[in-house]
DRENVOVEX-366408 format. One record per residue (C-alpha): x, y, z negated. Coordinates in steps of 0.25 Angstrom, whole numbers, plus 5000, padded with zeros to 4 digits. Example, Ala and Ser with C-alpha at 12.3 -4.5 7.8 and 13.67 -1.06 7.14 Angstrom:
# DRENVOVEX-366408
504949824969 505549964971 
//
This chain:
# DRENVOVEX-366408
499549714989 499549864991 500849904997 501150064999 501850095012 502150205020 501950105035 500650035030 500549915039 501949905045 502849785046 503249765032 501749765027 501049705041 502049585043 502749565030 502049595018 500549535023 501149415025 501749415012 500549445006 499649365015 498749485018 497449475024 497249625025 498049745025 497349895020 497950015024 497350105014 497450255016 496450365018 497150455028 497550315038 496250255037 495650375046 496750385058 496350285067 497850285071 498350255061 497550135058 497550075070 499150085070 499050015055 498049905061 498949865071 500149845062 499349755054 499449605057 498449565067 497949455055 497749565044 496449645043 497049785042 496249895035 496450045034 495550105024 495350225016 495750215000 494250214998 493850115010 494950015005 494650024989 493049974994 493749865002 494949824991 493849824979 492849734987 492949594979 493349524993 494549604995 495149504984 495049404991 496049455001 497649465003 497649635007 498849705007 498549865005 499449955010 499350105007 500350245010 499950335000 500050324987 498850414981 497850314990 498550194983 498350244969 496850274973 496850134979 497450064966 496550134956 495250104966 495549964966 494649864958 495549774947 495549664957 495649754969 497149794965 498349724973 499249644967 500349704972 500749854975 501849874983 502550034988 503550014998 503950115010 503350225006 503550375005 504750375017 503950395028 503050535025 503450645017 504650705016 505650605008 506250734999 505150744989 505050574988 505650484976 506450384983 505950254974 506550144986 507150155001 505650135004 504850214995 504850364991 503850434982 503350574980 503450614966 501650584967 501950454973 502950414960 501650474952 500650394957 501650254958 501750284941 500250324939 499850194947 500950104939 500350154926 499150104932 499649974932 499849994949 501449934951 501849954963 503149884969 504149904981 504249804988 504449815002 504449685008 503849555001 505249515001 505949644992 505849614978 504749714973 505149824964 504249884954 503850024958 503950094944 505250044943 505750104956 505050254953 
//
């Protein structure tokens, strides 16, 4: 799964969804996180002690999701900014791409709300977001919202 949130590892992701999805590693992928040792370490420590916890760079992790192994694991990717994920989806090997993509919280917690689309209580986009979401759906890249493993999950395009 690649799920795009604003928290990266927090509770919903770390507790709930890796057991849902019976993960065996969680990637933090972004270029600006993966070089403030703060940061990191704080992501690193909100991870279950039980999950191999990565933060890589867009480049860094493509070399690591495209390595033939990585199929063999259960790796939930979560990600903050959509520009990185659309470089990640289209550097992705066919077998490489996750089963399921998944926007939820994101777009409330920087930037200023005003010049956002409200799309769900959780989820506001710029009007470049709303344009990446539609190129990557054309693409054959469908997103869902889906908060919790427990919420039905809504198709993107339709919500935009």
């Amino acid at each position: 799964m690649l799920r795009i949130d604003d928290r990266l590892i927090h509770g919903q992701v770390a507790v709930v969804w890796s057991k849902n999805l019976n993960v065996s590693r969680i990637i933090v992928i972004s270029d600006s996180i993966s070089k403030n040792e703060i940061q990191k370490s704080a992501l690193k420590m909100a991870a279950p002690e039980n999950i191999k916890t990565f933060i890589q760079p867009v480049d860094e992790a493509l070399k690591l999701l495209n390595d033939p192994r990585a199929a063999k694991l259960s790796i939930l990717v979560v990600m903050n900014d959509p520009k990185e994920v659309r470089r990640v989806l289209e550097g992705l090997k066919p077998d490489a791409k996750p089963e399921t993509l998944d926007l939820a919280n994101y777009g409330r917690i920087v930037g200023d709300l005003e010049g956002k689309h409200k799309i769900t209580d959780t989820v506001y986009l710029t009007d470049d977001e709303i344009r990446i979401f539609k190129d990557l759906s054309s693409e054959n890249f469908k997103f869902i919202y889906q908060p919790l493993p427990s919420d039905t999950a809504k198709a993107l395009d339709d919500l935009i």
